[in-house]
C-alpha positions in Angstrom: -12.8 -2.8 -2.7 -12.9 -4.8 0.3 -13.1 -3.1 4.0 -9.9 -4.3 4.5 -8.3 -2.8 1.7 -10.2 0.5 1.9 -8.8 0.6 5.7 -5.5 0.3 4.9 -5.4 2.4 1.9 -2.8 5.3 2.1 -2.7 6.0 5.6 -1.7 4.4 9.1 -4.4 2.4 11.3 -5.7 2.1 15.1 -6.7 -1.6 14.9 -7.0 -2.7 18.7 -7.4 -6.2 19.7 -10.1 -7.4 22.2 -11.2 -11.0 23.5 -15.3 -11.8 23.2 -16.5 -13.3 26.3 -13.7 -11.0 28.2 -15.1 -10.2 31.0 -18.5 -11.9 29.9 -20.0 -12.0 26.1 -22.6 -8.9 26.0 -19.6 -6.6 27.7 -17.1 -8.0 25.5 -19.6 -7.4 22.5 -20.1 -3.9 23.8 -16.3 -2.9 24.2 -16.0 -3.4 20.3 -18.9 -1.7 19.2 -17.2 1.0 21.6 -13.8 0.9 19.6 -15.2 1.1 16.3 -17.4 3.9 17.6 -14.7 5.8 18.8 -11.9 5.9 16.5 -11.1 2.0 15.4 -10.3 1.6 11.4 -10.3 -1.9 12.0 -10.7 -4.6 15.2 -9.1 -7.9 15.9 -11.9 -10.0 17.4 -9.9 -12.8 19.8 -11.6 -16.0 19.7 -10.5 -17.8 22.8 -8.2 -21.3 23.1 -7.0 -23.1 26.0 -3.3 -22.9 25.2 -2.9 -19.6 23.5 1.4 -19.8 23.2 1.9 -16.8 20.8 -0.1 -14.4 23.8 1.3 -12.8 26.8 0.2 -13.3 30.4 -2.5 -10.5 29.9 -4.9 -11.9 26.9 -3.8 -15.6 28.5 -5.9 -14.3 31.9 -8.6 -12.8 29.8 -8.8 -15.8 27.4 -9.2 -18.0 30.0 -11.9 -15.7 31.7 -13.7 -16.4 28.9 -13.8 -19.9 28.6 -14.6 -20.2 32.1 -17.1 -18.3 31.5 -19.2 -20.3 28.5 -17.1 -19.1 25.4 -17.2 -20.8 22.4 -16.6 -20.5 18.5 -20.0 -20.3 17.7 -21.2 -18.0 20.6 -18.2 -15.5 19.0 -19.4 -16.0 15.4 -23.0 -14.9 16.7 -21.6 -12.1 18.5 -19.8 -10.4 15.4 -23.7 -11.2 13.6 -24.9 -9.1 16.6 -22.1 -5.8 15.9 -22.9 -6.4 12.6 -26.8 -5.9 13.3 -25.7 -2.9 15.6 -24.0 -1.3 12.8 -20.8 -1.6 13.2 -19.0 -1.5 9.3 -15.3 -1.4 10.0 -13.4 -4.7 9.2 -13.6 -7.4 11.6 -11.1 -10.0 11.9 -11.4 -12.8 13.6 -7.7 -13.9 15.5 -7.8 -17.1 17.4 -5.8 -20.7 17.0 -6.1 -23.2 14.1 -7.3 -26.3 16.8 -10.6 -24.6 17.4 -11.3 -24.0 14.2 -9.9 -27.4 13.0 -12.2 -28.4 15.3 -15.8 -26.6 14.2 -14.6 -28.3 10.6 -12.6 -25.5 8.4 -15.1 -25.1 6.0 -18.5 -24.8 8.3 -16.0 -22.4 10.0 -15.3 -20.2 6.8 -18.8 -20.5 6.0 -20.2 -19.3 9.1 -17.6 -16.4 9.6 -18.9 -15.3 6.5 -22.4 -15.2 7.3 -21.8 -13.6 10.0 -19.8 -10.4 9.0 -16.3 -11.3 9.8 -13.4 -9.6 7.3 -10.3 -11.8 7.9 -8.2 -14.1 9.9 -5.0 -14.2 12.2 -4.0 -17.3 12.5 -0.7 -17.4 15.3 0.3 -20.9 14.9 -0.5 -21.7 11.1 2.6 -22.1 9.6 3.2 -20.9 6.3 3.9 -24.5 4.8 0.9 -26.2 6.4 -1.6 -23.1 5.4 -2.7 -24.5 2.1 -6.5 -26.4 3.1 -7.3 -23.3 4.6 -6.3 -21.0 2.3 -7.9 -23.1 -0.5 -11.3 -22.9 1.6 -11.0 -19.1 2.1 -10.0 -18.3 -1.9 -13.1 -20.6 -2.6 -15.0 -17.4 -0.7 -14.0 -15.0 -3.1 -16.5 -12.4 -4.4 -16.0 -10.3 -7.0 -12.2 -10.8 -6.7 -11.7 -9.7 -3.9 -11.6 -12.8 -1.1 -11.2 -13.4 2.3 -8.4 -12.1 4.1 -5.9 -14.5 6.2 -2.5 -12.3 7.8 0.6 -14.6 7.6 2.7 -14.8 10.7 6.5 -14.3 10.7 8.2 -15.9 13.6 11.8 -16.4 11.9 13.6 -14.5 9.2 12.8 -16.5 6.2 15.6 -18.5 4.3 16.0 -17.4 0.6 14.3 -20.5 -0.6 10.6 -19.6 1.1 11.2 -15.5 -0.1 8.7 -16.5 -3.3 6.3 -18.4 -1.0 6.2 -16.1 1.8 5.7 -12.9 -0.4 3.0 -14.8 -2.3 0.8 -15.4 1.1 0.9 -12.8 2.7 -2.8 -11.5 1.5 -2.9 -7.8 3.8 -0.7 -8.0 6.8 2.5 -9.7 8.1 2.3 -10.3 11.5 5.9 -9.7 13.0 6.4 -11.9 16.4 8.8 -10.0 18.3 10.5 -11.8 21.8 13.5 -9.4 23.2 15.5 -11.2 26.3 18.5 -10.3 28.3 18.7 -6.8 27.6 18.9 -6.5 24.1 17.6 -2.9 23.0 16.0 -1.8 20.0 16.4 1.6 18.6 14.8 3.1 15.6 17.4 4.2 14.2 19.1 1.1 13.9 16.3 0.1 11.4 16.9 0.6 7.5 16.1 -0.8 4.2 19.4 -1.1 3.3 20.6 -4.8 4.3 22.5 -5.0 7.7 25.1 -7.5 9.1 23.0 -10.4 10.9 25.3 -11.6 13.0 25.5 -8.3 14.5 22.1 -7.3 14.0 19.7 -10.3 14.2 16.5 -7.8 14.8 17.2 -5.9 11.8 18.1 -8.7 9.5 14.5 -10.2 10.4 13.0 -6.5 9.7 15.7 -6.1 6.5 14.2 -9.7 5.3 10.2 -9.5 6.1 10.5 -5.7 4.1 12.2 -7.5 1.3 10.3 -10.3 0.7 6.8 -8.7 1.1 7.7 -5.6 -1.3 
């Protein structure tokens, strides 16, 4: 059983997201060894990018922080060696924007991560439909049957015709990208598996849709 798997077996999870190189690389690299010492069942380990759209104004500053001050893909694959040499044994997975990594070469990428300790991806602006190379590289990573982890992101309710697909890749998460304007309020109540109106309810219908495509 993978660490991802065991950390999401039966039970809700704290799985906090932090920048390396935010506010320099050895505090960054000490903050996570903090979270997993202190309650994290998994950590989302940013890798930074010049035009990070999918983020808000608060991991854009720190982002940026970082690059400014000497961040890079291969100084943030070394880092997660180094919490993995500190003994740090949750799952690790690495959330940053395809360019860079396009950029290192996909497969030196992969290959590194691996070395290094890393879990899983997040991938923000990988669409589904353009996500085959990289999946083919990460599935080529399997061991013992049990592979590399890459977290779809949802951005629109999918149409009936890419149900099948998106169910199919979505490997241990869904990431559900949320932006609520002009006063439109959410309530938990409104929320149920049973299919709502969505013209009325476009929030739920996405919610109604993601549940029903990724049972």
């Amino acid at each position: 059983m993978s660490r991802i798997t065991n950390a999401f077996k039966n039970k809700p999870i704290f799985m906090p997201y932090f920048p390396l190189g935010y506010p320099d690389l050895d505090t960054s690299i000490d903050v996570i060894e903090a979270l997993a010492e202190n309650g994290a069942d998994l950590i989302e380990v940013g890798l930074s990018f010049s035009d990070p759209l999918a983020d808000g104004p608060v991991i854009q500053h720190a982002t940026q922080i970082a690059l400014e001050k000497g961040i890079t893909v291969k100084k943030s694959l070394e880092a997660v060696k180094e919490l993995r040499a500190r003994g740090v044994d949750i799952p690790l997975i690495l959330m940053g924007y395809y360019n860079p990594m396009l950029a290192y070469g996909l497969e030196k990428f992969v290959r590194d991560a691996v070395e290094a300790g890393a879990d899983g991806f997040i991938v923000p602006d990988l669409p589904m439909e353009e996500s085959e190379e990289f999946e083919t590289i990460l599935n080529g990573g399997r061991v013992d049957g049990d592979g590399f982890r890459y977290a779809t992101n949802a951005t629109q309710p999918p149409p009936s015709y890419r149900d099948h697909q998106f169910s199919k890749n979505i490997s241990f998460s869904c990431y559900l990208l949320v932006s609520i304007r002009f006063g439109v309020s959410i309530r938990a109540s409104h929320y149920s598996t049973t299919e709502p109106t969505r013209p009325t309810n476009c929030f739920c219908y996405f919610m109604f849709t993601c549940h029903q495509c990724s049972r």
